[in-house]
C-alpha positions in Angstrom: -179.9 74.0 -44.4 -176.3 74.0 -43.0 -175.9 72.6 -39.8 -172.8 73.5 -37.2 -171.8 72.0 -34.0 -170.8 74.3 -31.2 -168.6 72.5 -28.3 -167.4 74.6 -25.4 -168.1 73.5 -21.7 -168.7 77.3 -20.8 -172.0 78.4 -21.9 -171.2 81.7 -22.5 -168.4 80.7 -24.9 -170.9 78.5 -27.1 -173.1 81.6 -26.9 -170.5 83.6 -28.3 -169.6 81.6 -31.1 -172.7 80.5 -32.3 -173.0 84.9 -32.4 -170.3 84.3 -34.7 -171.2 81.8 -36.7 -174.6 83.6 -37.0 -173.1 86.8 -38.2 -171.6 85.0 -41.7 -174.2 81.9 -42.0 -177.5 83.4 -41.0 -179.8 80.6 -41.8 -177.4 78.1 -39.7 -178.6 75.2 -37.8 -176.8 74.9 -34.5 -176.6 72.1 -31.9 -174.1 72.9 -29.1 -172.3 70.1 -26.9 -171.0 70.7 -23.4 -168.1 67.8 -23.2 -165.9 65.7 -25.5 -168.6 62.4 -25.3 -172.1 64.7 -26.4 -169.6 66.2 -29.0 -168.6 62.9 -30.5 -172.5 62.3 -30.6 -173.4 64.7 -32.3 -170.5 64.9 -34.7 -172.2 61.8 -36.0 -175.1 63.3 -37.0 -172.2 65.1 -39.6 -171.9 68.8 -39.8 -171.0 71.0 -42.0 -169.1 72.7 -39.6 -167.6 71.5 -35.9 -166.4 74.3 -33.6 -164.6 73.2 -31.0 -162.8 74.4 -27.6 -159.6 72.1 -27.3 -160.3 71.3 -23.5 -163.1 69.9 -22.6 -164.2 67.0 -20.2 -164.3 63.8 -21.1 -161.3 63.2 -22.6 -157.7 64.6 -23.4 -157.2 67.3 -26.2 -155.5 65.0 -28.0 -157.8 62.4 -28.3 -161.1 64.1 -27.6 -160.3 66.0 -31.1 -159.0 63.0 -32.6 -162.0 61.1 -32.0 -163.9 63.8 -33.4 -162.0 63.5 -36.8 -162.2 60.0 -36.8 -166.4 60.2 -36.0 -166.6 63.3 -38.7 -163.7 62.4 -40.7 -165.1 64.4 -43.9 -166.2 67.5 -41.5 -163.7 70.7 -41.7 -163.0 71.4 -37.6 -162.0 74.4 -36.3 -160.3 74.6 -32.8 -161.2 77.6 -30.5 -158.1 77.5 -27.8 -156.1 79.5 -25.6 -153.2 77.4 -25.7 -150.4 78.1 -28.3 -147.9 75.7 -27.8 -145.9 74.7 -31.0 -146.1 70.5 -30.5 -149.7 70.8 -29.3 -151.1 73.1 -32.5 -148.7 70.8 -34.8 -150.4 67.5 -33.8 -153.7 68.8 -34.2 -152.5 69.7 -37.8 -151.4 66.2 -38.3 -154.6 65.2 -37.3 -155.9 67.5 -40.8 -157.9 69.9 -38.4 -158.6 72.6 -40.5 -157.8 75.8 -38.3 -157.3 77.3 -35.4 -158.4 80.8 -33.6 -157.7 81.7 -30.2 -160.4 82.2 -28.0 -159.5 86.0 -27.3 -160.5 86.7 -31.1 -163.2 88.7 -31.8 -166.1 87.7 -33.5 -164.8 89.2 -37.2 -161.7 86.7 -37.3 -164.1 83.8 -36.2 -166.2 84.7 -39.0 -163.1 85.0 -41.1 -162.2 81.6 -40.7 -165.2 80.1 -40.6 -165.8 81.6 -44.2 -162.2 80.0 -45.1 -162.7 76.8 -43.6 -165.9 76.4 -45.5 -164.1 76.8 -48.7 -161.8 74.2 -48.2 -159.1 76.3 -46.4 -157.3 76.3 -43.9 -157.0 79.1 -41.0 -153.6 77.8 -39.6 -150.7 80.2 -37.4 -148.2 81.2 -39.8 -145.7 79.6 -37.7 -147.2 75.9 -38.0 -147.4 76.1 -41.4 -143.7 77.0 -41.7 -143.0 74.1 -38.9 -145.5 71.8 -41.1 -143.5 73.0 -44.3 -139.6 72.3 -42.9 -140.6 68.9 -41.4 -139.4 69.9 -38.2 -140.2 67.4 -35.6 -142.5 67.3 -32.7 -141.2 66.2 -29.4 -143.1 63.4 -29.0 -142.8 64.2 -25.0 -144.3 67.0 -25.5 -147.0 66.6 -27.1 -147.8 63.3 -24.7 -147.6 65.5 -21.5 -150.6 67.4 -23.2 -152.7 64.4 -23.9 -151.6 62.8 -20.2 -153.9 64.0 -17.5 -153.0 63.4 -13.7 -155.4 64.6 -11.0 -153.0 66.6 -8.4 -153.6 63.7 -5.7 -151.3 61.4 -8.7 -149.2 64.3 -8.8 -148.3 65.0 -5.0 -147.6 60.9 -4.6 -145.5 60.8 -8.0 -143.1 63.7 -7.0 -142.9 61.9 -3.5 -141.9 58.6 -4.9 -139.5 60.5 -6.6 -137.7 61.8 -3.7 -138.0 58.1 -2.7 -140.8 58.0 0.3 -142.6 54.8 1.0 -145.9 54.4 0.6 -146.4 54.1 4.3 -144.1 57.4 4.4 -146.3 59.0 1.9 -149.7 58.1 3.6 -148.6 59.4 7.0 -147.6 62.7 5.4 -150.6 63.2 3.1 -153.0 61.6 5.7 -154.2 59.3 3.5 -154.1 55.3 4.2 -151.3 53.2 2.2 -154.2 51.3 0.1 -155.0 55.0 -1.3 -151.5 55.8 -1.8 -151.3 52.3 -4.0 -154.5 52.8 -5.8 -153.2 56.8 -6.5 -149.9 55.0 -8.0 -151.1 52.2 -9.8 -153.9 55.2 -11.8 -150.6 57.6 -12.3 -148.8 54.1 -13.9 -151.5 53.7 -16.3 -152.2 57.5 -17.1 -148.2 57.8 -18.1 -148.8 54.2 -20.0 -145.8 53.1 -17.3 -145.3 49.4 -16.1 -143.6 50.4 -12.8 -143.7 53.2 -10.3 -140.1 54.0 -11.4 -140.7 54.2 -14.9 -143.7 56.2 -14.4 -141.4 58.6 -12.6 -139.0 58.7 -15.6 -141.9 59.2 -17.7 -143.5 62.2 -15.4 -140.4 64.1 -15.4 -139.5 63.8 -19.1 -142.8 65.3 -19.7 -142.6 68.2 -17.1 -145.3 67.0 -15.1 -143.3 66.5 -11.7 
């Protein structure tokens, strides 16, 4: 029996794809998983197929779909997602996912490329594959400000520190004490893989974030 894995953390998403999947592979066996750690679980029991949404708790994209390669590494994945950024869709090629379909698509082209996938193609954008095909590089910025996440609290003290407020300053305005303010700072430092507040600040702006 073939077996597929189903991970969206909306219900009614997993319900529509496993519709999909239904439609073109009848006799399917499906397990569905709700965040990036149950997916990495069950990814071990290795599927035939893994259907995934690209953001998910638990982890980053980035990594939450490159763990799932590395758990299923022999396990054709297909990303469900509603962002279309160029540097985003071109890492997760890199990463030898085998397609991608936006979540608006209806229930034919999901069955399309599922059918493709399971033949050892790939359902890929034109436009990555031309951007595959020319080399073209991938701003490496870029594509870290998707992986970074920073809660808005990390955010709001960040773009203060960039303006130059002190901690004390920042506290007062945000009503929060100074040891919150530090603790907020010394998370953003580690998200942006910073060894300072400043270069954290460097780092936040070159990737859009503040």
């Amino acid at each position: 029996m073939k077996t597929c894995l189903i991970c969206d953390d909306h219900a009614m998403m997993r319900e529509a794809l496993a519709g999909a999947v239904s439609l073109g592979w009848p006799d399917a066996e499906i397990t569905q998983a709700a965040d990036y750690p149950a997916a990495w679980a069950a990814a071990a029991d290795t599927p035939d197929l893994i259907i995934s949404d690209l953001i998910m708790p638990g982890a980053s994209p980035l990594v939450g779909i490159g763990k799932l390669r590395a758990v299923a590494p022999h396990t054709p994945i297909l990303v469900i997602t509603g962002n279309e950024e160029d540097a985003v869709l071109l890492a997760l090629f890199r990463l030898g996912i085998a397609g991608f379909a936006p979540k608006t698509s209806r229930s034919a082209i999901i069955e399309a490329a599922i059918h493709l996938v399971l033949a050892g193609g790939r359902y890929l954008p034109p436009r990555i594959v031309e951007l595959a095909a020319r080399g073209e590089a991938v701003s490496e910025m870029a594509v870290a400000a998707f992986a970074v996440r920073l809660t808005q609290r990390q955010t709001d003290v960040l773009t203060r520190i960039a303006t130059g407020d002190s901690n004390k300053q920042i506290a007062r305005d945000l009503d929060l004490s100074p040891a919150t303010i530090k603790a907020h700072t010394a998370a953003a430092i580690a998200a942006l893989g910073a060894v300072n507040r400043t270069e954290a600040v460097v780092r936040a702006r070159a990737m859009g974030l503040i």
